[in-house]
C-alpha positions, 0 to 999 in steps of 0.5 A, spaced: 184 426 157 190 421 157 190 417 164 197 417 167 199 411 165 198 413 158 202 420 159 208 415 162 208 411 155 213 414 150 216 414 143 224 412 143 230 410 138 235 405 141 242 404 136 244 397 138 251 395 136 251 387 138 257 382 136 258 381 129 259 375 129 251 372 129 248 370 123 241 373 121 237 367 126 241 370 131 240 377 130 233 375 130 233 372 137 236 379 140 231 382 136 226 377 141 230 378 146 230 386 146 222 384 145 221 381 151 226 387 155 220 392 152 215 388 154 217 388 162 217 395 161 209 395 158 213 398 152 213 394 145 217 395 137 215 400 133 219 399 127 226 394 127 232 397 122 238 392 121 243 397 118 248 391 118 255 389 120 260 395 120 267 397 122 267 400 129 271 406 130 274 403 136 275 396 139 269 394 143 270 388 147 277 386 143 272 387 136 273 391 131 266 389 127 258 389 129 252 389 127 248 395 128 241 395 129 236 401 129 229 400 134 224 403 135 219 403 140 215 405 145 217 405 153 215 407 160 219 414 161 221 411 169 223 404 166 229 407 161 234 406 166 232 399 167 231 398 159 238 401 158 240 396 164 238 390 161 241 392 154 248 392 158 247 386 162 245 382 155 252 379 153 250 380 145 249 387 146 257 391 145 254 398 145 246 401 146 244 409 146 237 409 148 234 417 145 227 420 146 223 421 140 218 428 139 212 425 135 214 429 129 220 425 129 218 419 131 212 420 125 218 422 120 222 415 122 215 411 121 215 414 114 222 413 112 225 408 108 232 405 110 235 404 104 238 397 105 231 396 105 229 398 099 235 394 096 233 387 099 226 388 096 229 390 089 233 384 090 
């Protein structure tokens, strides 16, 4: 029997559109950073995707590029909305979405390989 706590702890994907001019240390430093937001939120990564720098559709804060980061993690369903609070209070961050995961589609993310990802260990 799962404790209530237990219950409240669920499985999301967050797309994060951070500035495009940070280099990959600075990436990592968000990265940090989101880590400390989840962990506020008794939430932790399950897996990071760095889609890399791509053209906006539109101007986001006057920049027509950012570097898209796929997460996925696990959060207090209650804290989302203080989640997605921090998102838009960290400067770094342009755009966030925060999307709530079935197991089976959270199992399907865990399996996927990012294509990017199988170039870099070609590479």
């Amino acid at each position: 029997m799962k404790t209530h706590e237990e219950e409240a702890l669920r499985s999301y994907q967050s797309v994060l559109i951070v500035k495009s001019d940070l280099d990959e240390a600075q990436v990592d430093q968000v990265i940090e950073k989101i880590t400390e937001f989840l962990s506020k939120y008794n939430g932790s990564i399950l897996k990071v995707e760095k889609w890399g720098k791509k053209r906006l559709a539109y101007r986001i804060d006057k920049s027509r590029f950012g570097y898209y980061l796929n997460v996925y993690h696990t959060c207090e369903s209650i804290k989302v909305p203080d989640l997605e609070a921090d998102y838009k209070l960290y400067a770094l961050i342009l755009k966030s979405l925060v999307i709530k995961l079935t197991d089976k589609e959270l199992k399907a993310a865990m399996e996927s390989v990012y294509e990017a990802e199988v170039e870099e260990k070609k590479g």
